[in-house]
Backbone bond lengths (Angstrom), bond angles and torsions (degrees), N, CA, C in turn:
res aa  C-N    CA-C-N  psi(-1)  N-CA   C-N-CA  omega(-1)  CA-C   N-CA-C  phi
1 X - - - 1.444 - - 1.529 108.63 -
2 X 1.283 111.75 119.10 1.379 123.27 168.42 1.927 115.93 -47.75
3 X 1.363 112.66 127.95 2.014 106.86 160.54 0.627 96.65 24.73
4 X 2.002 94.39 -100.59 1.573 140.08 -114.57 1.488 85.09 -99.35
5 X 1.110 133.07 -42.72 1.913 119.70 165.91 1.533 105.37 -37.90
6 X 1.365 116.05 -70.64 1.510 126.76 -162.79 1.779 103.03 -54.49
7 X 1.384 115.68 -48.94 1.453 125.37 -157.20 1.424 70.59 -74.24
8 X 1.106 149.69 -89.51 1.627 142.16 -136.51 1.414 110.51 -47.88
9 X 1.294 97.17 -45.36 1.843 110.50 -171.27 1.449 107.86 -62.66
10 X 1.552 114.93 -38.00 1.759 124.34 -173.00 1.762 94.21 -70.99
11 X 1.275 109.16 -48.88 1.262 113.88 -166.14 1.924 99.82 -55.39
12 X 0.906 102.74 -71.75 1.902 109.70 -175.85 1.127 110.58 -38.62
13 X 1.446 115.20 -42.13 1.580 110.46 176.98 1.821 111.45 -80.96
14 X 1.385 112.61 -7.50 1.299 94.05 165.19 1.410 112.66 -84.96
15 X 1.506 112.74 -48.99 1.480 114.71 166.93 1.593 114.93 -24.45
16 X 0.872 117.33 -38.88 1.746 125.53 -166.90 1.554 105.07 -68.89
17 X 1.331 107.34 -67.61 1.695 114.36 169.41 1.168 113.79 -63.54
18 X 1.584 144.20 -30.51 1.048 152.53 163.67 1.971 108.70 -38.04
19 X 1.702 102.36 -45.72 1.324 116.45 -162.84 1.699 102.28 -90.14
20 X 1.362 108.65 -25.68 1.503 100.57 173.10 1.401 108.81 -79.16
21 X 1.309 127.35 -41.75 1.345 131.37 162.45 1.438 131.21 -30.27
22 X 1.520 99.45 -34.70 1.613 115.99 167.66 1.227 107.05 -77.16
23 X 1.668 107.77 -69.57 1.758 102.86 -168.94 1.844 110.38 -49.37
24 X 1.193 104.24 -28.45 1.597 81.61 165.58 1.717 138.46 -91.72
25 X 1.384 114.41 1.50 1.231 117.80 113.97 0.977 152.01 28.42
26 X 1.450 105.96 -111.73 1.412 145.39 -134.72 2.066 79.94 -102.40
27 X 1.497 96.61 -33.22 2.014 84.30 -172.10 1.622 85.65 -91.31
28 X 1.028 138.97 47.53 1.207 104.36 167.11 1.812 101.34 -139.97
29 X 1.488 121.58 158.00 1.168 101.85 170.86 1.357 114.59 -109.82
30 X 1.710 118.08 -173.81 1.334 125.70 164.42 1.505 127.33 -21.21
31 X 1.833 110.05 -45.12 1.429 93.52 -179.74 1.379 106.37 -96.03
32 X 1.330 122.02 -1.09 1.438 129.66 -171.90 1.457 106.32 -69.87
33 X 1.154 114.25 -15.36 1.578 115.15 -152.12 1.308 114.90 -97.77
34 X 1.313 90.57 -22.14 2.126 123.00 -159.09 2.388 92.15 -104.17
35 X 1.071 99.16 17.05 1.580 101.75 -152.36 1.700 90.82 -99.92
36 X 1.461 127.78 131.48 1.285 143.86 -142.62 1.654 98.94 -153.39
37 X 1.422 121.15 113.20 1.446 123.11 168.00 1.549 111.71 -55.56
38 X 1.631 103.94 -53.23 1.551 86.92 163.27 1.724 81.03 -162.92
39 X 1.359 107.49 -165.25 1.642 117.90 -150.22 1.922 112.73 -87.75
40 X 1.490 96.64 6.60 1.400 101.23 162.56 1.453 99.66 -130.19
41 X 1.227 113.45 59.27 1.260 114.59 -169.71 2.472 87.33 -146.34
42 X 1.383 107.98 141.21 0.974 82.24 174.51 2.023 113.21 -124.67
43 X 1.556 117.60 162.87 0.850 126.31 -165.18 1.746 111.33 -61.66
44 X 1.517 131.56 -151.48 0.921 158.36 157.17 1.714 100.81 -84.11
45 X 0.849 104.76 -74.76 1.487 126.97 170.56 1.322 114.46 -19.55
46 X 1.941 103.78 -61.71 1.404 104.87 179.84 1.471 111.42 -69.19
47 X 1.178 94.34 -34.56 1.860 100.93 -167.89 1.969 103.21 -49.88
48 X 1.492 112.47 -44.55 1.251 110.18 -175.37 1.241 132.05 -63.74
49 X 1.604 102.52 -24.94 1.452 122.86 -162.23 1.402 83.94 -82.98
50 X 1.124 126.67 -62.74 1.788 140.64 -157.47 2.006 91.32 -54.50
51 X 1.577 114.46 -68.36 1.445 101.17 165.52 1.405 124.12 -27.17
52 X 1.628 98.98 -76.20 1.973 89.93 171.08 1.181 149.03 -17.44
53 X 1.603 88.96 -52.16 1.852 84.72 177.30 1.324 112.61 -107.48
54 X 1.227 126.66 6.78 1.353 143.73 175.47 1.717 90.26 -69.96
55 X 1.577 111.96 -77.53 1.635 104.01 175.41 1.711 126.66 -46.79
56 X 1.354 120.57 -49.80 1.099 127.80 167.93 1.529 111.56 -43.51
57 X 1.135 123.66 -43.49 1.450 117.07 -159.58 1.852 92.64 -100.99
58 X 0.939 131.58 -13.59 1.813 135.54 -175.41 1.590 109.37 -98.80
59 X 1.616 113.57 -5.96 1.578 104.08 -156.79 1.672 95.40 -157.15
60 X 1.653 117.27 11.50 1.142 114.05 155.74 1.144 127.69 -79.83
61 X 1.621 163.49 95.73 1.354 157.13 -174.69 1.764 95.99 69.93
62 X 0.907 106.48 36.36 1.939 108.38 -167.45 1.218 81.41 -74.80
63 X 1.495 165.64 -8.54 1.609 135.18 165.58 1.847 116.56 -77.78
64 X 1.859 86.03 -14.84 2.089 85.37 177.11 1.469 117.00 -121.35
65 X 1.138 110.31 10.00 1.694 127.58 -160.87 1.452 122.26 -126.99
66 X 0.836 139.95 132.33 1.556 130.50 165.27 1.642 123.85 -46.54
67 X 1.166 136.58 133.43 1.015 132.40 166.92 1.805 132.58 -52.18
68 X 1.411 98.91 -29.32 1.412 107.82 149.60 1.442 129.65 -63.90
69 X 0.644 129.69 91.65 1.980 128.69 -164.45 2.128 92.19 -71.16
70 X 1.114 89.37 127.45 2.079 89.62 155.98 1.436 123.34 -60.67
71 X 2.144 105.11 -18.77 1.635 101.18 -178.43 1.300 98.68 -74.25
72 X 1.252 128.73 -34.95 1.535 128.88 -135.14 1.465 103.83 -80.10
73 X 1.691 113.49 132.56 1.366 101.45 159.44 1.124 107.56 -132.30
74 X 1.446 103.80 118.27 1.493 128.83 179.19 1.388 107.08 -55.76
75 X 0.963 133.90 -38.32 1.655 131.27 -172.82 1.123 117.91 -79.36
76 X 1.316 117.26 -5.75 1.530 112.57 -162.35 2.013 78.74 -116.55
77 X 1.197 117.79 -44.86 1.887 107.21 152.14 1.312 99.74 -11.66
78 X 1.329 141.48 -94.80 1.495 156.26 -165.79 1.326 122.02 -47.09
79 X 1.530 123.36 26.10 1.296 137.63 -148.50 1.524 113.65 -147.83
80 X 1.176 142.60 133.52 1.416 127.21 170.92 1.376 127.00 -71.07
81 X 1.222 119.80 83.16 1.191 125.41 -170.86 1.372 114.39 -106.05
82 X 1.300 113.52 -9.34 1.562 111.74 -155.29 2.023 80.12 -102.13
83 X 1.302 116.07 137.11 1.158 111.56 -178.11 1.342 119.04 -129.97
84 X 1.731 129.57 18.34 1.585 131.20 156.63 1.505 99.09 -131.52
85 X 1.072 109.55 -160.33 1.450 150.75 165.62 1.465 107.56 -59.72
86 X 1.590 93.67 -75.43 1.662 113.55 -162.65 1.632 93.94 -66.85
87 X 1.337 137.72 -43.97 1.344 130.14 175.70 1.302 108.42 -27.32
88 X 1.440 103.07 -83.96 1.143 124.43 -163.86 1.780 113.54 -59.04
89 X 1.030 130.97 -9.11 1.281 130.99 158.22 1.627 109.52 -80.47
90 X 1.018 118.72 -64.14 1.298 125.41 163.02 1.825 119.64 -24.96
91 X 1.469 103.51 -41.87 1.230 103.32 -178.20 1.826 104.72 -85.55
92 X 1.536 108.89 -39.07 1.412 91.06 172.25 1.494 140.40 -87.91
93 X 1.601 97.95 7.41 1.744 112.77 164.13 2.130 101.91 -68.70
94 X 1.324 94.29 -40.67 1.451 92.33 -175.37 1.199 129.28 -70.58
95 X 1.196 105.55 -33.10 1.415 127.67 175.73 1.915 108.11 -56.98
96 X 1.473 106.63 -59.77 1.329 112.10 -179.20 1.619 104.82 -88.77
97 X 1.103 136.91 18.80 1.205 122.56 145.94 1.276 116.31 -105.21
98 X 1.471 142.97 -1.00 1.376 130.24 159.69 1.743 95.95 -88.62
99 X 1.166 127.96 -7.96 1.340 124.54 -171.76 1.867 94.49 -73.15
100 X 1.545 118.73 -65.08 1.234 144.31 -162.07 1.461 94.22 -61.25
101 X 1.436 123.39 -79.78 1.571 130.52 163.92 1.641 95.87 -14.94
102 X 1.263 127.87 -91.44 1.329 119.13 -161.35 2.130 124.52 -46.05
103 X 1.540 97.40 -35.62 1.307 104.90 160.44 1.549 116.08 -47.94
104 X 1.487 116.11 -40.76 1.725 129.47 -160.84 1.492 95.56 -61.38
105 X 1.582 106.19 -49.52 1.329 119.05 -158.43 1.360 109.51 -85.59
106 X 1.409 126.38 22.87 1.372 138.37 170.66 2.060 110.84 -75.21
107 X 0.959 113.70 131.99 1.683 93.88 176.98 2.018 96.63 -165.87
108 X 1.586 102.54 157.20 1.589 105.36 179.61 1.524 105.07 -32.05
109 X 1.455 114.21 -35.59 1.747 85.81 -164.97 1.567 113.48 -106.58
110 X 1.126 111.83 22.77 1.408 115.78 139.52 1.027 142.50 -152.03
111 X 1.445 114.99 46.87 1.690 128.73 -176.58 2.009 88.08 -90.96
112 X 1.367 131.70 -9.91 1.239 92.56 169.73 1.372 105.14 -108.50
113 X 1.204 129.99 37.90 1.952 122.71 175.05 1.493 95.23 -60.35
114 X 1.308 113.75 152.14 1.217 125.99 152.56 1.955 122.39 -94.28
115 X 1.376 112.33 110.73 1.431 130.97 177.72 1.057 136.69 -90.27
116 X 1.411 139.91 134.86 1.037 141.25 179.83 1.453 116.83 -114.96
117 X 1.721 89.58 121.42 1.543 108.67 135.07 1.385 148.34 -96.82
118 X 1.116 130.87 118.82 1.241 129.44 -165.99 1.772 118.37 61.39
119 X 1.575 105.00 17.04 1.437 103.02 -175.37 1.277 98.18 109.26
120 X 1.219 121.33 -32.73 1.940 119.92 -145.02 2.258 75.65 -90.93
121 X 1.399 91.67 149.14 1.361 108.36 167.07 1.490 116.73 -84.25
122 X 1.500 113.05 142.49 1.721 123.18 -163.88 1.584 89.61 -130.07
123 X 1.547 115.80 138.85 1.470 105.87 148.53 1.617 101.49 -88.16
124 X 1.165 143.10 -170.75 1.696 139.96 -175.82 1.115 78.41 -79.26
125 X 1.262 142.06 -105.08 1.552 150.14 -121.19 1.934 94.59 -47.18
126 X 1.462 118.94 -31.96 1.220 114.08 -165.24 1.609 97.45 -96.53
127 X 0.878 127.87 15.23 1.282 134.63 166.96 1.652 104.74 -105.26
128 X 1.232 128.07 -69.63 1.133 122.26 177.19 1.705 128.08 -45.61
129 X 1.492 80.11 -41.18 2.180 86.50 163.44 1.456 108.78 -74.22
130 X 1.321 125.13 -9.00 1.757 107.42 175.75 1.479 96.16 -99.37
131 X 0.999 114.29 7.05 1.798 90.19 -172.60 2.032 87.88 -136.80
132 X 1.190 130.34 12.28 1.259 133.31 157.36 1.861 101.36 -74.93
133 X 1.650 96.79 -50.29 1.381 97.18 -164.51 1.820 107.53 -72.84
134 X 1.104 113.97 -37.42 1.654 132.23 -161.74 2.156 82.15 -70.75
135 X 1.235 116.50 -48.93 1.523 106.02 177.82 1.072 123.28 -49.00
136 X 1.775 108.52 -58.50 1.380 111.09 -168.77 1.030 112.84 -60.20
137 X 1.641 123.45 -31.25 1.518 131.31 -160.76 1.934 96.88 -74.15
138 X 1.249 122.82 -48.85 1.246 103.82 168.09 1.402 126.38 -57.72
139 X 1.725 126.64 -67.74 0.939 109.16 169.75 1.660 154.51 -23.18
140 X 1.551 88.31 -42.72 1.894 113.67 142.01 1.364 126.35 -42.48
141 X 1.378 126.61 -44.82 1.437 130.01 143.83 1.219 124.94 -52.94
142 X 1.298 120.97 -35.09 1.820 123.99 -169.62 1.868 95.26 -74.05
143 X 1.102 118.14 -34.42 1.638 117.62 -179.18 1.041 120.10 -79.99
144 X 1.444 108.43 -29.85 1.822 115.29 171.40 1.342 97.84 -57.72
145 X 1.486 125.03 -71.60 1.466 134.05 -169.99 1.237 97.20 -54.00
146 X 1.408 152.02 -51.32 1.278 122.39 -171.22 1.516 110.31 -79.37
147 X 1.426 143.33 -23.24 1.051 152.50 165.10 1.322 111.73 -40.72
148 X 1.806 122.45 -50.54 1.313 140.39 166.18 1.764 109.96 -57.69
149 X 1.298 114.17 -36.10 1.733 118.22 -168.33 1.298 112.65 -64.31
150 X 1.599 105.78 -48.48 1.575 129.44 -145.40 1.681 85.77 -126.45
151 X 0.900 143.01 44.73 1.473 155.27 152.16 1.469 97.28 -1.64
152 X 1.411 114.76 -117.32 1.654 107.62 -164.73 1.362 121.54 -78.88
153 X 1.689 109.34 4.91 1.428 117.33 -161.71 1.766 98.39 -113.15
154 X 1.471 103.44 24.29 1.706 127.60 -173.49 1.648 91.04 -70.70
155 X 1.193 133.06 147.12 1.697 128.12 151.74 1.725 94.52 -121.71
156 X 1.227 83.16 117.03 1.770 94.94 176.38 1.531 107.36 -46.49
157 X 1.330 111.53 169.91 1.290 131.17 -150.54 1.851 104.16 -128.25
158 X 1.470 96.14 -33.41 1.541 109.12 -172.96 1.519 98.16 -137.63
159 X 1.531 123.87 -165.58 1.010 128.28 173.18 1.459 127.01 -45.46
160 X 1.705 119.42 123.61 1.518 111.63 -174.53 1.150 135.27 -59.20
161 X 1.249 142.41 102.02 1.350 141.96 170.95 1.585 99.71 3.82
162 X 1.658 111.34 119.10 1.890 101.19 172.09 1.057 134.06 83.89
163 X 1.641 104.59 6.85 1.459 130.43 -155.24 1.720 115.61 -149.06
164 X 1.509 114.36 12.36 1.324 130.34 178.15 1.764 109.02 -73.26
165 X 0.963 105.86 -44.00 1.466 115.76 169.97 1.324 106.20 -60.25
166 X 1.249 135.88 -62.24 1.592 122.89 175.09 1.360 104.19 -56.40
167 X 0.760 141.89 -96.17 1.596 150.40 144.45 1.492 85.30 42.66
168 X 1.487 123.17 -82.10 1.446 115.10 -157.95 0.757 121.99 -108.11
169 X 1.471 136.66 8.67 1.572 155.36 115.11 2.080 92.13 -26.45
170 X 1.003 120.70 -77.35 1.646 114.89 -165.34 1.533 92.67 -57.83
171 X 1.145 145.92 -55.78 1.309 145.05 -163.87 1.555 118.79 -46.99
172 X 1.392 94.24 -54.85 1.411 120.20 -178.05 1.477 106.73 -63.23
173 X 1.433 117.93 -50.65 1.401 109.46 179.92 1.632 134.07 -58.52
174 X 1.565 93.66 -0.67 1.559 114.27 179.12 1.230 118.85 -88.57
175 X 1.028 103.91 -12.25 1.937 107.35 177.48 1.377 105.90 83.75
176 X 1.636 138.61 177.39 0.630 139.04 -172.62 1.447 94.55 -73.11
177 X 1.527 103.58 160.93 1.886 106.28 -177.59 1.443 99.37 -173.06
178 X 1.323 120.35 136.90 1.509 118.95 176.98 1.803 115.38 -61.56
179 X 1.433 107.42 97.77 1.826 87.16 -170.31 1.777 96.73 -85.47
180 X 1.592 82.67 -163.69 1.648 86.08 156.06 1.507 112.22 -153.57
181 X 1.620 125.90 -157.31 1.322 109.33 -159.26 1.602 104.69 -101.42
182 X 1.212 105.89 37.03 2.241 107.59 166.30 1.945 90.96 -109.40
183 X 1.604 106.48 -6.17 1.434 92.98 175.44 1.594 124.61 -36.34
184 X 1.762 111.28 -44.28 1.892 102.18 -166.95 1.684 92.13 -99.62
185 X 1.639 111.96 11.10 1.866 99.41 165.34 1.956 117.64 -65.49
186 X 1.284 125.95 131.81 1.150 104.98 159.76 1.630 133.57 -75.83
Protein backbone atom coordinates (compact mmCIF):
# COMPACT_ATOMS: atom_id res chain seq x y z
CA UNK A 1 0.00 0.00 0.00
CA UNK A 2 1.20 3.24 -1.18
CA UNK A 3 1.54 6.63 1.82
CA UNK A 4 -1.02 8.69 0.50
CA UNK A 5 -3.40 5.38 0.00
CA UNK A 6 -2.68 4.37 3.69
CA UNK A 7 -2.69 8.17 5.13
CA UNK A 8 -6.16 8.71 3.31
CA UNK A 9 -7.62 5.41 4.40
CA UNK A 10 -6.35 6.10 8.34
CA UNK A 11 -7.60 9.51 7.87
CA UNK A 12 -11.46 8.45 6.73
CA UNK A 13 -11.61 6.05 9.29
CA UNK A 14 -10.78 8.61 11.78
CA UNK A 15 -13.19 11.01 10.22
CA UNK A 16 -15.83 8.26 10.75
CA UNK A 17 -15.37 7.94 14.62
CA UNK A 18 -14.57 11.50 14.72
CA UNK A 19 -18.37 11.94 13.23
CA UNK A 20 -19.98 9.54 15.65
CA UNK A 21 -18.24 11.34 18.37
CA UNK A 22 -20.03 14.46 17.24
CA UNK A 23 -23.46 13.06 16.57
CA UNK A 24 -23.31 12.10 20.06
CA UNK A 25 -22.77 15.40 21.05
CA UNK A 26 -24.83 17.31 19.31
CA UNK A 27 -27.91 14.91 21.17
CA UNK A 28 -26.76 15.63 24.26
CA UNK A 29 -27.02 18.69 26.47
CA UNK A 30 -24.99 20.79 28.99
CA UNK A 31 -25.99 18.68 31.92
CA UNK A 32 -25.93 15.56 29.86
CA UNK A 33 -22.39 15.86 29.24
CA UNK A 34 -21.17 16.49 32.92
CA UNK A 35 -23.46 13.07 33.69
CA UNK A 36 -21.38 10.26 35.75
CA UNK A 37 -22.87 6.63 36.67
CA UNK A 38 -21.11 7.12 39.75
CA UNK A 39 -17.71 8.91 40.84
CA UNK A 40 -15.31 6.28 39.49
CA UNK A 41 -17.18 6.28 36.66
CA UNK A 42 -16.22 8.98 34.05
CA UNK A 43 -18.28 11.78 32.33
CA UNK A 44 -18.58 12.91 28.62
CA UNK A 45 -16.80 15.79 29.78
CA UNK A 46 -13.98 13.80 31.18
CA UNK A 47 -13.79 11.62 28.24
CA UNK A 48 -13.13 14.91 26.04
CA UNK A 49 -10.81 16.60 28.18
CA UNK A 50 -8.68 13.23 28.60
CA UNK A 51 -8.85 13.08 24.42
CA UNK A 52 -7.56 16.68 24.36
CA UNK A 53 -4.61 16.47 25.90
CA UNK A 54 -3.95 13.01 25.04
CA UNK A 55 -3.81 14.50 21.21
CA UNK A 56 -2.14 17.69 22.14
CA UNK A 57 0.55 16.10 24.03
CA UNK A 58 1.05 12.82 21.21
CA UNK A 59 0.83 15.09 18.00
CA UNK A 60 2.56 18.29 19.09
CA UNK A 61 6.21 18.45 17.33
CA UNK A 62 5.67 14.46 17.74
CA UNK A 63 8.57 13.95 14.91
CA UNK A 64 11.23 15.82 17.60
CA UNK A 65 9.59 15.40 20.99
CA UNK A 66 8.30 12.74 23.11
CA UNK A 67 4.82 11.96 23.06
CA UNK A 68 4.57 12.53 26.70
CA UNK A 69 4.62 16.37 26.84
CA UNK A 70 6.26 17.75 30.51
CA UNK A 71 3.06 20.32 30.15
CA UNK A 72 0.58 17.65 30.13
CA UNK A 73 -1.22 16.49 33.11
CA UNK A 74 -2.93 13.53 32.48
CA UNK A 75 -4.56 13.31 35.86
CA UNK A 76 -6.02 16.36 36.10
CA UNK A 77 -7.61 14.99 32.23
CA UNK A 78 -9.68 12.71 34.76
CA UNK A 79 -11.22 15.59 36.57
CA UNK A 80 -14.13 17.98 35.86
CA UNK A 81 -12.62 20.70 34.55
CA UNK A 82 -14.23 21.32 31.41
CA UNK A 83 -17.21 23.56 32.58
CA UNK A 84 -19.85 24.39 29.38
CA UNK A 85 -20.82 23.07 26.24
CA UNK A 86 -18.89 25.55 24.15
CA UNK A 87 -15.61 24.52 26.22
CA UNK A 88 -15.76 21.34 25.61
CA UNK A 89 -16.32 21.57 21.87
CA UNK A 90 -13.73 23.98 21.63
CA UNK A 91 -11.44 21.64 23.32
CA UNK A 92 -12.34 18.78 20.98
CA UNK A 93 -12.05 20.87 17.65
CA UNK A 94 -8.46 21.38 19.05
CA UNK A 95 -7.67 18.34 20.02
CA UNK A 96 -8.54 16.79 16.47
CA UNK A 97 -7.03 19.44 14.62
CA UNK A 98 -3.45 19.12 15.93
CA UNK A 99 -4.32 15.34 15.66
CA UNK A 100 -5.31 15.76 11.64
CA UNK A 101 -2.52 18.63 11.09
CA UNK A 102 0.06 16.13 12.29
CA UNK A 103 -1.35 13.29 9.92
CA UNK A 104 -1.00 16.27 6.94
CA UNK A 105 2.54 16.58 7.90
CA UNK A 106 3.25 12.88 7.31
CA UNK A 107 5.36 12.50 3.88
CA UNK A 108 8.14 9.74 2.17
CA UNK A 109 10.77 11.45 4.06
CA UNK A 110 9.58 10.92 7.25
CA UNK A 111 7.15 8.16 7.68
CA UNK A 112 10.25 6.11 8.79
CA UNK A 113 11.58 8.47 11.92
CA UNK A 114 11.61 6.62 14.87
CA UNK A 115 9.22 8.33 17.87
CA UNK A 116 8.72 8.42 21.14
CA UNK A 117 6.21 7.78 23.46
CA UNK A 118 6.79 7.72 26.86
CA UNK A 119 10.48 6.82 25.96
CA UNK A 120 9.14 3.57 24.30
CA UNK A 121 10.17 3.75 20.44
CA UNK A 122 7.22 4.28 17.63
CA UNK A 123 7.75 3.88 13.89
CA UNK A 124 4.70 6.66 12.75
CA UNK A 125 2.37 4.14 11.33
CA UNK A 126 2.76 2.36 14.91
CA UNK A 127 2.00 5.37 16.56
CA UNK A 128 -0.90 6.33 14.59
CA UNK A 129 -2.41 2.69 15.01
CA UNK A 130 -2.02 3.12 18.90
CA UNK A 131 -3.68 6.22 19.14
CA UNK A 132 -6.38 5.41 16.09
CA UNK A 133 -7.24 2.48 18.34
CA UNK A 134 -6.83 4.26 22.02
CA UNK A 135 -9.44 7.10 20.16
CA UNK A 136 -11.92 5.02 18.89
CA UNK A 137 -11.93 3.00 22.08
CA UNK A 138 -12.88 6.19 23.98
CA UNK A 139 -15.17 7.63 21.77
CA UNK A 140 -16.90 4.12 22.07
CA UNK A 141 -17.39 5.07 25.66
CA UNK A 142 -18.71 8.64 24.90
CA UNK A 143 -21.85 6.71 23.03
CA UNK A 144 -22.29 4.17 25.63
CA UNK A 145 -22.66 7.11 28.18
CA UNK A 146 -24.88 8.99 26.07
CA UNK A 147 -26.87 5.87 25.08
CA UNK A 148 -27.20 5.34 29.06
CA UNK A 149 -28.26 9.40 29.51
CA UNK A 150 -30.88 9.72 26.81
CA UNK A 151 -32.25 6.08 27.26
CA UNK A 152 -35.19 5.70 24.82
CA UNK A 153 -34.92 9.22 23.52
CA UNK A 154 -31.22 7.74 22.09
CA UNK A 155 -31.33 8.16 17.95
CA UNK A 156 -28.94 5.56 16.92
CA UNK A 157 -25.79 6.48 15.47
CA UNK A 158 -25.34 3.27 13.22
CA UNK A 159 -27.64 0.62 12.25
CA UNK A 160 -31.05 0.36 14.36
CA UNK A 161 -31.25 -2.16 16.88
CA UNK A 162 -33.67 -4.94 14.83
CA UNK A 163 -33.01 -3.40 11.72
CA UNK A 164 -29.71 -5.16 10.30
CA UNK A 165 -31.71 -7.12 7.94
CA UNK A 166 -33.19 -4.01 6.31
CA UNK A 167 -30.01 -2.41 6.53
CA UNK A 168 -28.53 -5.14 4.25
CA UNK A 169 -31.38 -6.04 2.26
CA UNK A 170 -31.03 -1.98 0.98
CA UNK A 171 -27.23 -2.43 0.70
CA UNK A 172 -27.25 -5.48 -1.11
CA UNK A 173 -29.71 -4.31 -3.61
CA UNK A 174 -27.04 -1.83 -4.78
CA UNK A 175 -24.66 -4.08 -6.25
CA UNK A 176 -21.33 -4.02 -5.49
CA UNK A 177 -20.22 -0.21 -4.95
CA UNK A 178 -17.15 1.31 -3.33
CA UNK A 179 -18.77 2.33 0.19
CA UNK A 180 -17.11 3.78 2.99
CA UNK A 181 -17.17 3.70 6.81
CA UNK A 182 -20.47 6.44 7.45
CA UNK A 183 -22.00 3.37 5.43
CA UNK A 184 -24.05 1.86 8.90
CA UNK A 185 -24.39 5.95 9.94
CA UNK A 186 -28.02 6.99 9.45
Amino acid sequence: MELVEYLNSIKKQLEYYKSIGEKTLDQLNGQELFWQFNDESNSVAIIVNHLWGNMKSRWTDFLLSDGEKEWRNRDLEFELVITSKEELLNKWDEGWSCFFAALDSINEENINTEIYIRDQAHSVMEAVHRQFAHYSYHIGQMVYVGRMVKGSKWENLTIPKGKSSDFNKEKFSKGKHAGDFSDGLK
